[in-house]
N, C-alpha and C positions, 0 to 999 in steps of 0.2 A: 329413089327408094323403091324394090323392087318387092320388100316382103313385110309383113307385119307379124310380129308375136305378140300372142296375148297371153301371158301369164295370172290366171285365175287363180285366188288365192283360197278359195271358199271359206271355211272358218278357222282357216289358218292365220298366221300364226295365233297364240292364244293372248298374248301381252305387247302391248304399246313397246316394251322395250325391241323385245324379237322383229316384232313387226318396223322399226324403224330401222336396225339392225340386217334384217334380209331387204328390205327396198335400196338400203346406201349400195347394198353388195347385189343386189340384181342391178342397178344403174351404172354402177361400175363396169359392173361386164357387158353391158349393153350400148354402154360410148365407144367397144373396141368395133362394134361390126358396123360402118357408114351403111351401107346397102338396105338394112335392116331396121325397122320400125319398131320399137320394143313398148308396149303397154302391160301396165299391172297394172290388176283390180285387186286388191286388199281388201276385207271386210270393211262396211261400211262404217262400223264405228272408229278405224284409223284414219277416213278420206280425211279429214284437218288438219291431224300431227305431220301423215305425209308429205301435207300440199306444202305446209312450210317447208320442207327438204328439197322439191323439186315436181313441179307443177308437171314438164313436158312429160312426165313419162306416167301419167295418174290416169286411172282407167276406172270404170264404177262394176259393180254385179249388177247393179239393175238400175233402171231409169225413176222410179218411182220420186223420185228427190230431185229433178232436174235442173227447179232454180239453184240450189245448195251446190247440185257438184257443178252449175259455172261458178260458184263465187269459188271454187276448190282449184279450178284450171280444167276439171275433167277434158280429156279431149276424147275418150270412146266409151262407148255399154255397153255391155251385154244385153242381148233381148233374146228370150225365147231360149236360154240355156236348157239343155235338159234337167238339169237341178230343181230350179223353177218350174217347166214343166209335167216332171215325175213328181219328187215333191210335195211341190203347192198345189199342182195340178193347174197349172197354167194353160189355154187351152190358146189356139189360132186366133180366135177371139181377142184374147187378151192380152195378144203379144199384136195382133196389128194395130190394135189401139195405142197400144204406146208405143208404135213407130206411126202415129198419125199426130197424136199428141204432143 
């Protein structure tokens, strides 16, 4: 595997239906390219319904939930997104903590 994409969904989509709906059809397109690592992060309140459709490709916005997104499959975070720290105001601080953490 030579590349990774992350596809960040931030407060997209707005309904469980859409949202399970673009995940079948991002995973679709993402079993065509072998070379290529494909992760989506979905809003946090979808990580559950997704995880039942397909673990390998579940990605989180943030780490704050760690034990929860193992029981989900999560396999990547985001840390230190600009969203988080424009924002929330996220600062070095508090993004090397939760890569210590």
């Amino acid at each position: 595997m030579n590349k990774i994409i992350i596809a960040n969904w931030k407060s997209n989509p707005k309904t469980l239906e859409e949202a399970q709906e673009l995940f079948r059809t991002e995973v679709a397109a993402a079993d065509r390219y072998l070379k290529v690592r494909t992760v989506i992060c979905p809003p946090p309140a979808f990580l559950e319904k997704l995880a039942q459709i397909d673990q390998s490709y579940l990605g989180a916005q943030d780490i704050e939930i760690a034990e929860t997104l193992k029981n989900f499959g999560v396999s990547h975070v985001l840390i230190g997104h600009s969203d988080r720290r424009y924002g929330l105001g996220e600062t070095d601080e508090v993004v090397n903590k939760k890569i210590k953490d």
